[in-house]
C-alpha positions in Angstrom: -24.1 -48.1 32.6 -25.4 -47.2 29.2 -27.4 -44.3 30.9 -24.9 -42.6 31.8 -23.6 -42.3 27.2 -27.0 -42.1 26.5 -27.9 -38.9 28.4 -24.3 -37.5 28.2 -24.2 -37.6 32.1 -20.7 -36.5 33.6 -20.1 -37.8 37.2 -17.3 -36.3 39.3 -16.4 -37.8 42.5 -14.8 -35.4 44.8 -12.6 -37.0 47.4 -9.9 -36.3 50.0 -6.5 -38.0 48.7 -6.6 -40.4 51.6 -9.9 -41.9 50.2 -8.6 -41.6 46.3 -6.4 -45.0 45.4 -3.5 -44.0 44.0 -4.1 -46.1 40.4 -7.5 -45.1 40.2 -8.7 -48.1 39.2 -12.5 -47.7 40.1 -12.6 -44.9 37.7 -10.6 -46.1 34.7 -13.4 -49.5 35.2 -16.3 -46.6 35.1 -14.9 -45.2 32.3 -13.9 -48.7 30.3 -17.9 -49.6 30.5 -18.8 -46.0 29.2 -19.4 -43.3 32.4 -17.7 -40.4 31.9 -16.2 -39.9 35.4 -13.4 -38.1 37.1 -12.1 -38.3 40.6 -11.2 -34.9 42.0 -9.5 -33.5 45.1 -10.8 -30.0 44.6 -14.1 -28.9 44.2 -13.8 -25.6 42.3 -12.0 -28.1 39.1 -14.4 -31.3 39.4 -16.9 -27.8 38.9 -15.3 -26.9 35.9 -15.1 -30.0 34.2 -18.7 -30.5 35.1 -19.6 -27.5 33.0 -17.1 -28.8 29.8 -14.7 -26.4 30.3 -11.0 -27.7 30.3 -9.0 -25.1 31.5 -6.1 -27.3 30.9 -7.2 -30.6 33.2 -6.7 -33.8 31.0 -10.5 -35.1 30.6 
């Protein structure tokens, strides 16, 4: 997992809500052992945050 700080690699998982637990737990683990990830249910925002901009999504 220390690829992922090392190279400053952003992953964003983009999921339908039926798929996406609802404590997110997978991704807080991810992000305890140093990935930055996100789950997203739309596209078009895990795009933004991709890119670094916040436009007001926490992350």
């Amino acid at each position: 997992m220390v690829i992922f700080s090392e190279y400053g690699i952003k992953v964003a998982v983009v999921a339908s809500l039926s798929l996406v637990e609802p404590r997110r737990l997978a991704e807080l683990v991810a992000q305890n052992r140093g990935v930055e990830v996100r789950i997203f249910l739309d596209l078009a925002e895990a795009e933004i945050w991709l890119q670094g901009e916040s436009a007001g999504l926490p992350g």
